[in-house]
PDB file of N, H, CA, C and O in Angstrom:
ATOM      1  N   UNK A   1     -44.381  22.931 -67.640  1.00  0.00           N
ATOM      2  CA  UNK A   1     -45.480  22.072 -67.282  1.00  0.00           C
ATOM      3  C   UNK A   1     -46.779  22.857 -67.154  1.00  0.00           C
ATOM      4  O   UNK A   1     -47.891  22.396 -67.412  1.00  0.00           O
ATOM      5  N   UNK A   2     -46.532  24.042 -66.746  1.00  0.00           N
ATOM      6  H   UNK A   2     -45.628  24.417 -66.536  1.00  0.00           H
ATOM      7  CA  UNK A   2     -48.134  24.604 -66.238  1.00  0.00           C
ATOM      8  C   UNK A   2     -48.583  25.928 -67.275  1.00  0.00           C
ATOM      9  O   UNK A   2     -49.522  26.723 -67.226  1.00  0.00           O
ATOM     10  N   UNK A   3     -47.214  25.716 -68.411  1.00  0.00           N
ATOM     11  H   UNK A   3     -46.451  25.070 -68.451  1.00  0.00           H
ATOM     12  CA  UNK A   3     -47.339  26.953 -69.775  1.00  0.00           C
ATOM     13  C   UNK A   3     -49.026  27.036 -70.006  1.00  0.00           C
ATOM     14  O   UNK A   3     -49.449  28.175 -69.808  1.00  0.00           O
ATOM     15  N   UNK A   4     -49.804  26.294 -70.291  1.00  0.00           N
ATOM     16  H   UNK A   4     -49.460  25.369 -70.452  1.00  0.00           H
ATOM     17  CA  UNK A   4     -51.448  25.953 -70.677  1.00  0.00           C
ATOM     18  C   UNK A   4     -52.064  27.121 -69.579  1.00  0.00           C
ATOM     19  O   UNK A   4     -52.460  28.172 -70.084  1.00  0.00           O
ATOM     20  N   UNK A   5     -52.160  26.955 -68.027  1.00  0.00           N
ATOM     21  H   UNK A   5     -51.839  26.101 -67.617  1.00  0.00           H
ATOM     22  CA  UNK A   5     -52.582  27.216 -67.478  1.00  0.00           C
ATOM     23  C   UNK A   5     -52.419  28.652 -67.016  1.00  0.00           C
ATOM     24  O   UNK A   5     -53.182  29.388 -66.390  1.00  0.00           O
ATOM     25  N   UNK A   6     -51.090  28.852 -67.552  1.00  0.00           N
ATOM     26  H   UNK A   6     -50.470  28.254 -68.060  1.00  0.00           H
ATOM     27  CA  UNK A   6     -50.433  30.107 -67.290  1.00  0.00           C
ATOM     28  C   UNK A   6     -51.123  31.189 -68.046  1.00  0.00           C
ATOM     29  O   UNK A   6     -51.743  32.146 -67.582  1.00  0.00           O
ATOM     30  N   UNK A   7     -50.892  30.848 -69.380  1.00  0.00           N
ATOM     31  H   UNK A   7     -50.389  30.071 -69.757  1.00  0.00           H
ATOM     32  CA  UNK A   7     -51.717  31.585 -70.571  1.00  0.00           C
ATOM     33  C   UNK A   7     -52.932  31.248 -71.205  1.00  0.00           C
ATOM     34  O   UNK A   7     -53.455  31.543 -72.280  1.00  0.00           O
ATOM     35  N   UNK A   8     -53.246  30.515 -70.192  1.00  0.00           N
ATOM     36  H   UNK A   8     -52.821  30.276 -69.319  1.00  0.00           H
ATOM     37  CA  UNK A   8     -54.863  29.859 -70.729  1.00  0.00           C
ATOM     38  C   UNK A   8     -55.166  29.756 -71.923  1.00  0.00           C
ATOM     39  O   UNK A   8     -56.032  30.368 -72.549  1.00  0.00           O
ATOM     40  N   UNK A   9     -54.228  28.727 -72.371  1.00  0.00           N
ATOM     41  H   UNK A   9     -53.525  28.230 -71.863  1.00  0.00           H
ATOM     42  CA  UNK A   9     -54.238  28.158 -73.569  1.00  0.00           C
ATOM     43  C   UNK A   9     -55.663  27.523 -74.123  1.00  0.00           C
ATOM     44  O   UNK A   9     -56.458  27.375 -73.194  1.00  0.00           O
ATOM     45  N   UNK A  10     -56.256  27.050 -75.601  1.00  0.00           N
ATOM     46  H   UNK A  10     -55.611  27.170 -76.356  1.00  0.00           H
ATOM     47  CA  UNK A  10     -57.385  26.598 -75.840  1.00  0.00           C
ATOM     48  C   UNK A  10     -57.039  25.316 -75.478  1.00  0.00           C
ATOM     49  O   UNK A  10     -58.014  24.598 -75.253  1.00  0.00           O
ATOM     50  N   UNK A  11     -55.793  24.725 -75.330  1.00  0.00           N
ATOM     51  H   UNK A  11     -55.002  25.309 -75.512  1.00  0.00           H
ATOM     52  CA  UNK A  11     -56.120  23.019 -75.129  1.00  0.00           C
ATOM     53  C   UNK A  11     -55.456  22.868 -73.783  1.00  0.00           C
ATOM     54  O   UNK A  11     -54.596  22.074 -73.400  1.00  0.00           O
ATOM     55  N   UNK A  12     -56.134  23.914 -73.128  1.00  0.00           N
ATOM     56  H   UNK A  12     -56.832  24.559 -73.439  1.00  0.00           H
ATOM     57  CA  UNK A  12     -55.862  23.739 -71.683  1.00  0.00           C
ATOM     58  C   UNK A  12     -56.346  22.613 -70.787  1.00  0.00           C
ATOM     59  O   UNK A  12     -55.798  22.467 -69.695  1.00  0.00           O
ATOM     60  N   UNK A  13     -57.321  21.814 -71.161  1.00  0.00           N
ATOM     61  H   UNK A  13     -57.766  21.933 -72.049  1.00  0.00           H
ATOM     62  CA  UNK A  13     -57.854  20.840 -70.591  1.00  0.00           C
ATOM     63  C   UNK A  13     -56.583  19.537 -70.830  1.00  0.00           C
ATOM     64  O   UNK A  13     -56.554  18.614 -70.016  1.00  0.00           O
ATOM     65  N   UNK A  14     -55.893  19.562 -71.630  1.00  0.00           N
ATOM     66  H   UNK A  14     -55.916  20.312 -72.291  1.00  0.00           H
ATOM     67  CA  UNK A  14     -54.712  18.461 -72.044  1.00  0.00           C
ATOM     68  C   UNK A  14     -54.025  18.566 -70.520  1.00  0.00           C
ATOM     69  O   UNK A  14     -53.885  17.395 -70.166  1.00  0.00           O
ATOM     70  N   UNK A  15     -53.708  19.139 -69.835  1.00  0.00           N
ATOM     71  H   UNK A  15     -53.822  20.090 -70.123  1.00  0.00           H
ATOM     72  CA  UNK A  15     -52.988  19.551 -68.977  1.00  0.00           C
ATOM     73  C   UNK A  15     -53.300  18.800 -67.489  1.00  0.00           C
ATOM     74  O   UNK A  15     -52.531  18.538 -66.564  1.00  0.00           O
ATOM     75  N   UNK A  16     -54.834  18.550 -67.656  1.00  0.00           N
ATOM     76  H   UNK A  16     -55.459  18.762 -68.407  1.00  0.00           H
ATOM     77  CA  UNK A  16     -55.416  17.640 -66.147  1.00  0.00           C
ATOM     78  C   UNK A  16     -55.104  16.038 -67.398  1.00  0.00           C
ATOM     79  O   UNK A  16     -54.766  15.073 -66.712  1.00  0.00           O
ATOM     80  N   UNK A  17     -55.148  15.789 -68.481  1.00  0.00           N
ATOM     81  H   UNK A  17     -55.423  16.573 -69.038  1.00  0.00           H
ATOM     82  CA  UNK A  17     -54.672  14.210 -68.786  1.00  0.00           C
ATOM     83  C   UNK A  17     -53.564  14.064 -68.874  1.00  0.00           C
ATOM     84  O   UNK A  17     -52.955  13.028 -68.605  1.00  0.00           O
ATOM     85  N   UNK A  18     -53.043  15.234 -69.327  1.00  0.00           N
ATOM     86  H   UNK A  18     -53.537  16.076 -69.546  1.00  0.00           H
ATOM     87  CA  UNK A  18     -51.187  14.626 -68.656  1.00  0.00           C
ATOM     88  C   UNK A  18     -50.846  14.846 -67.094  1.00  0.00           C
ATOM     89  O   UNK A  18     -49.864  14.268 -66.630  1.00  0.00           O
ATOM     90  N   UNK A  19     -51.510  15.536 -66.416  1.00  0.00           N
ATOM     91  H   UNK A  19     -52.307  16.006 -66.793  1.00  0.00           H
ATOM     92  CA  UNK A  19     -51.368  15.258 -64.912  1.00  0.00           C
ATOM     93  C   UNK A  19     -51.201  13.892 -64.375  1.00  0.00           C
ATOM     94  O   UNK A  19     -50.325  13.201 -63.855  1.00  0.00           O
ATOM     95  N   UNK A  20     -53.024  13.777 -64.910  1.00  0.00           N
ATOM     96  H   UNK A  20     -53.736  14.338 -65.333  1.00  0.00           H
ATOM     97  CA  UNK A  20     -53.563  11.767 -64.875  1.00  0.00           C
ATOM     98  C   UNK A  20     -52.104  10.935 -65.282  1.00  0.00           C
ATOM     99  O   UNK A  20     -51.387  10.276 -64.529  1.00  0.00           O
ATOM    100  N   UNK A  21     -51.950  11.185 -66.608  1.00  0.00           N
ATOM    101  H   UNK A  21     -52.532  11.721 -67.220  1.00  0.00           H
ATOM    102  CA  UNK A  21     -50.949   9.721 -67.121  1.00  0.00           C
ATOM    103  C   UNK A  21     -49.760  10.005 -66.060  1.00  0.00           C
ATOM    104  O   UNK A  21     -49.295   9.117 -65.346  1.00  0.00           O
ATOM    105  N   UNK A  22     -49.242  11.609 -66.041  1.00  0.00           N
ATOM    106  H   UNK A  22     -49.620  12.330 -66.621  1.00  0.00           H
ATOM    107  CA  UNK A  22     -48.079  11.024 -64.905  1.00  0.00           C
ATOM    108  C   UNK A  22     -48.061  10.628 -63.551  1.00  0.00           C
ATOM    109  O   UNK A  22     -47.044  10.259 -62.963  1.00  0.00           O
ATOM    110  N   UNK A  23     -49.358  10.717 -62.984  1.00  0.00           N
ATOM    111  H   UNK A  23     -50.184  11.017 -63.461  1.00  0.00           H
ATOM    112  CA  UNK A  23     -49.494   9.854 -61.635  1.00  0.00           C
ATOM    113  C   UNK A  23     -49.822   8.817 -61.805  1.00  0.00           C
ATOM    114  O   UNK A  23     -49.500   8.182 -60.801  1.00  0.00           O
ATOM    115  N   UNK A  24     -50.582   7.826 -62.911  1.00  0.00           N
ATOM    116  H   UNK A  24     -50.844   8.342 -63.726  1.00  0.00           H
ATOM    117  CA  UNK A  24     -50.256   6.399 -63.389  1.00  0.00           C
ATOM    118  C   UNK A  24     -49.554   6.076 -63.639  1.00  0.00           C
ATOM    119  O   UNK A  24     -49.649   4.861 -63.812  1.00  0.00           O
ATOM    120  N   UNK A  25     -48.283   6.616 -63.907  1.00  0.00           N
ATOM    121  H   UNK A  25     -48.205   7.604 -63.766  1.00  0.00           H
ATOM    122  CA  UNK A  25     -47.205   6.217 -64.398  1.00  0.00           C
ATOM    123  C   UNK A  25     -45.937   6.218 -62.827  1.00  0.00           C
ATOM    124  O   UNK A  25     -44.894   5.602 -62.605  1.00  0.00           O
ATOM    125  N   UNK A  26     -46.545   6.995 -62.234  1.00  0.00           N
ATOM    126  H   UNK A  26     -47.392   7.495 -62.415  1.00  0.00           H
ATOM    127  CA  UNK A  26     -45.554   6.975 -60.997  1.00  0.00           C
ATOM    128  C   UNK A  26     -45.758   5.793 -60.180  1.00  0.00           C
ATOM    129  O   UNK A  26     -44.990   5.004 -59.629  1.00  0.00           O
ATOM    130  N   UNK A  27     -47.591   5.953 -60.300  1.00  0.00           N
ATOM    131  H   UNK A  27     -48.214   6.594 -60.748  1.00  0.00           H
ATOM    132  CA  UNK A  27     -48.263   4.393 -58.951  1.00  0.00           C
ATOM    133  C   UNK A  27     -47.992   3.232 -59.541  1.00  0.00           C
ATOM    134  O   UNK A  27     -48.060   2.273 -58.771  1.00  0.00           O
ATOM    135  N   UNK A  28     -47.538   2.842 -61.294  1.00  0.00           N
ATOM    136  H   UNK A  28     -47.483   3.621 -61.919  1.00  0.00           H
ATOM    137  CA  UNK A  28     -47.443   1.575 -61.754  1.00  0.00           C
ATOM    138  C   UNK A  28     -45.462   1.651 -61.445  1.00  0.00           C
ATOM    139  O   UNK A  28     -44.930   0.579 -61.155  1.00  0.00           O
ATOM    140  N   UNK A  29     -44.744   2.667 -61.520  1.00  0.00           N
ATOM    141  H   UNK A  29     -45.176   3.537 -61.756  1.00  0.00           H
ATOM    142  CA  UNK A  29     -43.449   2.163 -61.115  1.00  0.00           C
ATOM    143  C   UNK A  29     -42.653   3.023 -62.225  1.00  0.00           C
ATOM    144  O   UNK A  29     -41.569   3.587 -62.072  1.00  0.00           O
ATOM    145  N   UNK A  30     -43.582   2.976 -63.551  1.00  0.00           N
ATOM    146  H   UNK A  30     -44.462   2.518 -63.675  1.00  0.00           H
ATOM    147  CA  UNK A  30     -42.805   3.303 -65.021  1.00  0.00           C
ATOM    148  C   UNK A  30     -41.896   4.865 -64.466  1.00  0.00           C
ATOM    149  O   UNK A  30     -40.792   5.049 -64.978  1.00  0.00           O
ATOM    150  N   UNK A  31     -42.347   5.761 -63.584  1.00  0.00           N
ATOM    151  H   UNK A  31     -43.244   5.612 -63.168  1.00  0.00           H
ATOM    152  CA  UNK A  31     -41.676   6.838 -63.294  1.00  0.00           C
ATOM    153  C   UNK A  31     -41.324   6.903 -61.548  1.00  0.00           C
ATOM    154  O   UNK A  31     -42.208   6.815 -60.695  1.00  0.00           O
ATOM    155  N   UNK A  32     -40.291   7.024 -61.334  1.00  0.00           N
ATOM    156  H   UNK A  32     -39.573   7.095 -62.027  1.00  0.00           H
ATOM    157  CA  UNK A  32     -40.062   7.589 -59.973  1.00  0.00           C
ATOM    158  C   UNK A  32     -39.998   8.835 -59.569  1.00  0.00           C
ATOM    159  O   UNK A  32     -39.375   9.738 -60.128  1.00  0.00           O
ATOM    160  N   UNK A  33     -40.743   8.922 -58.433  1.00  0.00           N
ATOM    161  H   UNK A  33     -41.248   8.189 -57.979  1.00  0.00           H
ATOM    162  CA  UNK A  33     -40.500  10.599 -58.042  1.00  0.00           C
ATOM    163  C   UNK A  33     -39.201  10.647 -57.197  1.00  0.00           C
ATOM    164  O   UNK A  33     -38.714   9.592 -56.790  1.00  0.00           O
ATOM    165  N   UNK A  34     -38.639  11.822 -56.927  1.00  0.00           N
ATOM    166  H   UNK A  34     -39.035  12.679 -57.258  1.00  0.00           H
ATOM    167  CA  UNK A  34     -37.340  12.227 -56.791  1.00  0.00           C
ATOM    168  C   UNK A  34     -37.727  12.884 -54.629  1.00  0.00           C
ATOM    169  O   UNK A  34     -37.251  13.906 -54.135  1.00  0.00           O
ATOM    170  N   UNK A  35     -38.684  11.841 -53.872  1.00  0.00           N
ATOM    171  H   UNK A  35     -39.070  11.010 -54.272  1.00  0.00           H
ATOM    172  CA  UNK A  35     -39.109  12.258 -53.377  1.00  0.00           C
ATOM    173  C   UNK A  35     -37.997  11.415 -52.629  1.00  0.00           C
ATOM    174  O   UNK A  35     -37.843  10.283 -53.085  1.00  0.00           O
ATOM    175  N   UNK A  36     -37.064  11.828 -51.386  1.00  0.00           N
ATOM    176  H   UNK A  36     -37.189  12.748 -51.015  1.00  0.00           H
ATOM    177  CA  UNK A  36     -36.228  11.125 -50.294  1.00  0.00           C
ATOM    178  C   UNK A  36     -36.804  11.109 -48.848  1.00  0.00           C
ATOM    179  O   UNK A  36     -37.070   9.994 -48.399  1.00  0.00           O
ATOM    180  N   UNK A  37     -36.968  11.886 -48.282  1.00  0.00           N
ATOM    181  H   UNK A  37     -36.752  12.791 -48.647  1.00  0.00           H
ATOM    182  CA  UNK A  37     -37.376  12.112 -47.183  1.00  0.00           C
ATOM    183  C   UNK A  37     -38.849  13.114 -46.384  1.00  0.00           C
ATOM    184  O   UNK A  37     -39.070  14.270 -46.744  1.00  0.00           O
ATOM    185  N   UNK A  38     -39.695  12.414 -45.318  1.00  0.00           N
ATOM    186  H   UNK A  38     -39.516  11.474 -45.026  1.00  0.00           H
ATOM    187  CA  UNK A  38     -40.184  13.920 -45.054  1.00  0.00           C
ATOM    188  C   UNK A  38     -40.220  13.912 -43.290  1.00  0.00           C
ATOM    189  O   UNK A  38     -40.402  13.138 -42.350  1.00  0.00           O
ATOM    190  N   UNK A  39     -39.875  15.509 -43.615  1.00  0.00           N
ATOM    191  H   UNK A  39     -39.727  16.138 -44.379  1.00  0.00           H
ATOM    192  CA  UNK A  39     -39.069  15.444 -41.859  1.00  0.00           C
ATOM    193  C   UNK A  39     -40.394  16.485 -41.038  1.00  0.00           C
ATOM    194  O   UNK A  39     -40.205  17.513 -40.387  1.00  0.00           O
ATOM    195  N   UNK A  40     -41.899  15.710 -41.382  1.00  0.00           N
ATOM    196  H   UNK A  40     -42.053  14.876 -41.911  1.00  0.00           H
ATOM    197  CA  UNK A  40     -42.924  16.214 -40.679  1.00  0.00           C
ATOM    198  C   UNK A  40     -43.424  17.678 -40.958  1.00  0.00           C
ATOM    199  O   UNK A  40     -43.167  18.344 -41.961  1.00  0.00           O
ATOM    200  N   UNK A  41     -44.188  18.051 -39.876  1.00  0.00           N
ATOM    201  H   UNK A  41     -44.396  17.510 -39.061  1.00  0.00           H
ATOM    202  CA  UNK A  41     -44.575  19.168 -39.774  1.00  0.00           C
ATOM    203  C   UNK A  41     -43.306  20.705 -39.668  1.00  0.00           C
ATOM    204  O   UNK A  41     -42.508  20.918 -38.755  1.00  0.00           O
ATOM    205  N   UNK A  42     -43.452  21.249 -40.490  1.00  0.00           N
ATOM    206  H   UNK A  42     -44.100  21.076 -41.232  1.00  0.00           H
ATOM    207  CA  UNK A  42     -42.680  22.273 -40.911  1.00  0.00           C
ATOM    208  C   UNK A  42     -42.709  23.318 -39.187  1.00  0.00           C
ATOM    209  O   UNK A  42     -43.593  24.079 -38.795  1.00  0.00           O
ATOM    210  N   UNK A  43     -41.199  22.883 -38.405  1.00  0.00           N
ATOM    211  H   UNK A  43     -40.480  22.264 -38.724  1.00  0.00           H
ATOM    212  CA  UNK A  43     -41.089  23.844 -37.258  1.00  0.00           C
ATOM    213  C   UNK A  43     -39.710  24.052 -37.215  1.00  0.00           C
ATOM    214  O   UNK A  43     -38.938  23.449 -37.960  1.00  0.00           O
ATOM    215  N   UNK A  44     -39.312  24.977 -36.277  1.00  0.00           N
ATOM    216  H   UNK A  44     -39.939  25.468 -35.672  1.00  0.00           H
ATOM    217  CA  UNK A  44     -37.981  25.309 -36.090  1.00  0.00           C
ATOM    218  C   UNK A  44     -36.874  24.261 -36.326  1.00  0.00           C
ATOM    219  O   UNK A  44     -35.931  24.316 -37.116  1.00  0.00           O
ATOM    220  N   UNK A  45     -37.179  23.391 -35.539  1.00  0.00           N
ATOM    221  H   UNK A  45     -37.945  23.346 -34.897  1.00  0.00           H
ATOM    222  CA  UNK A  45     -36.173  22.040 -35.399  1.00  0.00           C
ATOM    223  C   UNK A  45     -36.277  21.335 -36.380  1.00  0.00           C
ATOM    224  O   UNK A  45     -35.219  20.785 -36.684  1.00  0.00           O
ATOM    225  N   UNK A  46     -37.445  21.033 -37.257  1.00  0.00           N
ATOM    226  H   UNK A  46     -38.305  21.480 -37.010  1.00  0.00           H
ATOM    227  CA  UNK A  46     -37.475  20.097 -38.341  1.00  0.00           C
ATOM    228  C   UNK A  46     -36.803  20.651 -39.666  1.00  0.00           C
ATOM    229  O   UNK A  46     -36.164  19.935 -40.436  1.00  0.00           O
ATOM    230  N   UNK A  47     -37.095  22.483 -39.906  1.00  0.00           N
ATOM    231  H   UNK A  47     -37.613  23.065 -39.280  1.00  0.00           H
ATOM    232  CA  UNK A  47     -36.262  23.218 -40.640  1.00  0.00           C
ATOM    233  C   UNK A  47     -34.797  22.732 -40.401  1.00  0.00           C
ATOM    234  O   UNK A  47     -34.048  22.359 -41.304  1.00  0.00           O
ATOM    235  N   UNK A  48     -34.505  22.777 -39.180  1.00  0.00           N
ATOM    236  H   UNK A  48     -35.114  23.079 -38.446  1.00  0.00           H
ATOM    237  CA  UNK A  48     -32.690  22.616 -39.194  1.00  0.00           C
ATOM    238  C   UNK A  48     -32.146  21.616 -39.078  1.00  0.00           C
ATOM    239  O   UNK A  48     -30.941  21.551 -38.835  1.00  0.00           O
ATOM    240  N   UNK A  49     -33.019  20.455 -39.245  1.00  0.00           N
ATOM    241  H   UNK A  49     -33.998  20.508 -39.442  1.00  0.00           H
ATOM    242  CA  UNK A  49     -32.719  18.824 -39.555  1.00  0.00           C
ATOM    243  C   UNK A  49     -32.544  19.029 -41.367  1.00  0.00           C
ATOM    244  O   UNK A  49     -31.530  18.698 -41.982  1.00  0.00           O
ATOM    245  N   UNK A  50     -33.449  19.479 -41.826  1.00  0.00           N
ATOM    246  H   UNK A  50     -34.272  19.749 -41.327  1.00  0.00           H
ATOM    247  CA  UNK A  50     -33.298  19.495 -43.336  1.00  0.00           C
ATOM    248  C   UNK A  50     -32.617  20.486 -43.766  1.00  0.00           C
ATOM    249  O   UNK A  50     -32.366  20.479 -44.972  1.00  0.00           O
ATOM    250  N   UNK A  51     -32.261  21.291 -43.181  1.00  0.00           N
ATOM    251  H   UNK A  51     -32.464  21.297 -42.202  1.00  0.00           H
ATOM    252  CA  UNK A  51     -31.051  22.190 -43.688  1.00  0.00           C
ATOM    253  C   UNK A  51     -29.477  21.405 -43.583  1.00  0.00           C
ATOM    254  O   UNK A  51     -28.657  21.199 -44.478  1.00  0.00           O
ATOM    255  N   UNK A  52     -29.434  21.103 -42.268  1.00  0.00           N
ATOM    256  H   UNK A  52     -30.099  21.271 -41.541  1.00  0.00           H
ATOM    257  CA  UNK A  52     -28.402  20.268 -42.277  1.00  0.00           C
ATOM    258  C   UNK A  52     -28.177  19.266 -42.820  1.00  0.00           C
ATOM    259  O   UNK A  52     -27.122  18.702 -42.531  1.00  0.00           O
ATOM    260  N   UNK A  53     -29.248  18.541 -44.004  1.00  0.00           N
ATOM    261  H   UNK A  53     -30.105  18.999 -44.239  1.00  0.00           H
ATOM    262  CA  UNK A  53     -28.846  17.363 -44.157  1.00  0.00           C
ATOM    263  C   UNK A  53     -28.667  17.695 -45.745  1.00  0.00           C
ATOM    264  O   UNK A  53     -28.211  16.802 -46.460  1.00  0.00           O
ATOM    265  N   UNK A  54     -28.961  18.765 -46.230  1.00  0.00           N
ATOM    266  H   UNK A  54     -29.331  19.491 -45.650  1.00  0.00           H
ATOM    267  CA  UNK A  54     -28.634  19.490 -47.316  1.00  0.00           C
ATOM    268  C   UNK A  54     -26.835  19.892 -47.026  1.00  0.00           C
ATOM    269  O   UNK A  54     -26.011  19.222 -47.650  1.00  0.00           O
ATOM    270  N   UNK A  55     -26.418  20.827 -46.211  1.00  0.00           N
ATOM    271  H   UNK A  55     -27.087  21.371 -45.704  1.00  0.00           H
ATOM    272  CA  UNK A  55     -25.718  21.195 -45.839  1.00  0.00           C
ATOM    273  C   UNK A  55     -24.196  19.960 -46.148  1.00  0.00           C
ATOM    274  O   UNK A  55     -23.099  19.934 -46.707  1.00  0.00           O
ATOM    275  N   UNK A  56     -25.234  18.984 -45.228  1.00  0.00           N
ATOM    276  H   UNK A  56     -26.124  19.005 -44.774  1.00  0.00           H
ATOM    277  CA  UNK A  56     -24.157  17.933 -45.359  1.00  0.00           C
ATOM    278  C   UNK A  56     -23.235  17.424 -46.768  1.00  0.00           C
ATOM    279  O   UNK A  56     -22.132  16.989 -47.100  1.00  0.00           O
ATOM    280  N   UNK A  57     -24.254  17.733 -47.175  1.00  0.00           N
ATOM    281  H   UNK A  57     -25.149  18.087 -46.905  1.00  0.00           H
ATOM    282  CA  UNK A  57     -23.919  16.815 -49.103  1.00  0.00           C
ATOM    283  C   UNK A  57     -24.316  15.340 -49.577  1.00  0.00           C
ATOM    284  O   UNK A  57     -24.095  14.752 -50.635  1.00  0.00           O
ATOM    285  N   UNK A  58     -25.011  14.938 -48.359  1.00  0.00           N
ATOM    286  H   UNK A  58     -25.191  15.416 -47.499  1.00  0.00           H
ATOM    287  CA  UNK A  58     -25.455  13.858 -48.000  1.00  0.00           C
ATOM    288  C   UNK A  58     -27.041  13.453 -48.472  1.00  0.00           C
ATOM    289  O   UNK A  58     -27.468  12.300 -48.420  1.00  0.00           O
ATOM    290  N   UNK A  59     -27.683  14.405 -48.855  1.00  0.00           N
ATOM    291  H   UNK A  59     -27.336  15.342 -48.898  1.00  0.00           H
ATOM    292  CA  UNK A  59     -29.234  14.550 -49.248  1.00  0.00           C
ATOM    293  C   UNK A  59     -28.969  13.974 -50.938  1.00  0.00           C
ATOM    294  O   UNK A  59     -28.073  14.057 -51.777  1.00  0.00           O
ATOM    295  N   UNK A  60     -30.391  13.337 -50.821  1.00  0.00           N
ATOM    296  H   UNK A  60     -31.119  13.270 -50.139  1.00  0.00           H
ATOM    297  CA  UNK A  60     -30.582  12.709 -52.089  1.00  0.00           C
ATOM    298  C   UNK A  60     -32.022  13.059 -52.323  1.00  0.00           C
ATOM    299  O   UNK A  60     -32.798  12.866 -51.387  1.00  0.00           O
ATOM    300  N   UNK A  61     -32.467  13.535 -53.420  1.00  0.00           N
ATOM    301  H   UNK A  61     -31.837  13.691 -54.181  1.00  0.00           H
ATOM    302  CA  UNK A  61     -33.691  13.971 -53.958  1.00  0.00           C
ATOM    303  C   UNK A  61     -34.211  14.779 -52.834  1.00  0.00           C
ATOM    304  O   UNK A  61     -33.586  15.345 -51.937  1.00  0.00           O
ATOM    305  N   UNK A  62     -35.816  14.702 -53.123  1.00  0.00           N
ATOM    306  H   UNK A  62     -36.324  14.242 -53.851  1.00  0.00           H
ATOM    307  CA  UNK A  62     -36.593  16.214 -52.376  1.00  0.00           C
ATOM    308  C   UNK A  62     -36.797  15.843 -51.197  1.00  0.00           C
ATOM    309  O   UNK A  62     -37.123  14.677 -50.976  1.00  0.00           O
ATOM    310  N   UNK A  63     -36.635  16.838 -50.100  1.00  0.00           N
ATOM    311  H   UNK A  63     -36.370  17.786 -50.280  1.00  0.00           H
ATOM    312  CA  UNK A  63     -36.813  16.666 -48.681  1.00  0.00           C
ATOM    313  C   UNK A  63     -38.146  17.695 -48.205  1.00  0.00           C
ATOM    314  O   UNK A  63     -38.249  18.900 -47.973  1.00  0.00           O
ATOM    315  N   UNK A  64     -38.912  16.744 -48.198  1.00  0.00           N
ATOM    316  H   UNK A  64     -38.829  15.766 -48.386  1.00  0.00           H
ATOM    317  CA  UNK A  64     -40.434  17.260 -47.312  1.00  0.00           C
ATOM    318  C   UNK A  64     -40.481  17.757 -45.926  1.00  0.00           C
ATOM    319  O   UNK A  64     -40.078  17.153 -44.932  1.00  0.00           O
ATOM    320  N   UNK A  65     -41.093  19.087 -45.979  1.00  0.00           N
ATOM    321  H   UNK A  65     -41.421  19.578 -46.787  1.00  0.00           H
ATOM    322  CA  UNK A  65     -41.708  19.977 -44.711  1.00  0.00           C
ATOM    323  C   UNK A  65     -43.382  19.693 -44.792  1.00  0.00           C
ATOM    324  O   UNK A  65     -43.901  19.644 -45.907  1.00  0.00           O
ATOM    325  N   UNK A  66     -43.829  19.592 -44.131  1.00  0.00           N
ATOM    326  H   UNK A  66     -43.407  19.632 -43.225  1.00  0.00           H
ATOM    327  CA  UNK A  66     -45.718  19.365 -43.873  1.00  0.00           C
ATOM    328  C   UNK A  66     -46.158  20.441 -43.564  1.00  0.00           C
ATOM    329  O   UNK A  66     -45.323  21.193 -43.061  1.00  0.00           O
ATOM    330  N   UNK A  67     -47.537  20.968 -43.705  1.00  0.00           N
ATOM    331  H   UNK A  67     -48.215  20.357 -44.114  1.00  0.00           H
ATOM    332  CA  UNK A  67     -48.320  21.954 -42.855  1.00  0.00           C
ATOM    333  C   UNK A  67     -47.965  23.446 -43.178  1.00  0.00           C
ATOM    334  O   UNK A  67     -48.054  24.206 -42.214  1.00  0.00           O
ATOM    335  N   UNK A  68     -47.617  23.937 -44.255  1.00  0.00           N
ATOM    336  H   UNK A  68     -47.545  23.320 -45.038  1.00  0.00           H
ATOM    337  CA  UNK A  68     -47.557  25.201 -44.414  1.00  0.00           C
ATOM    338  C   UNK A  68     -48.738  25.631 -44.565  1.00  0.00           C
ATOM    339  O   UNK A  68     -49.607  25.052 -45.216  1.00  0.00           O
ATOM    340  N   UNK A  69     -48.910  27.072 -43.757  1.00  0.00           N
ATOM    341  H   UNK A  69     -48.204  27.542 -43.228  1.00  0.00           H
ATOM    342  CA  UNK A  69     -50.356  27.512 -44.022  1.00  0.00           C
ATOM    343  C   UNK A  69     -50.416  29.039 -44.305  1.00  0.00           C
ATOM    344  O   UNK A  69     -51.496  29.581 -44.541  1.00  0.00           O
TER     345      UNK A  69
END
């Protein structure tokens, strides 16, 4: 996905309109993101809620931490 940007390709600008079409394509429905859960601000306890729920076998798609800095 980010090959263009990596090697600063000449048709590197293609790269912000396929950005565009795939977030129109996510907000009209045509694509789903693989996004399941988000378990807040990234702290001790919220780490070991999402570890465990990995752990479990029980997790489905990507599990969100907030606030990394």
């Amino acid at each position: 996905m980010f090959t263009r940007s990596m090697f600063d390709t000449p048709d590197m600008a293609e790269q912000g309109r396929l950005l565009n079409e795939v977030s129109r394509l996510v907000e009209v429905g045509t694509l789903k993101t693989t996004f399941a859960e988000s378990f807040g601000t990234i702290s001790a306890a919220n780490l070991r809620r999402a570890h465990a729920l990995i752990e479990s076998g029980r997790a489905k798609g990507k599990i969100v931490l907030q606030g990394w800095a």
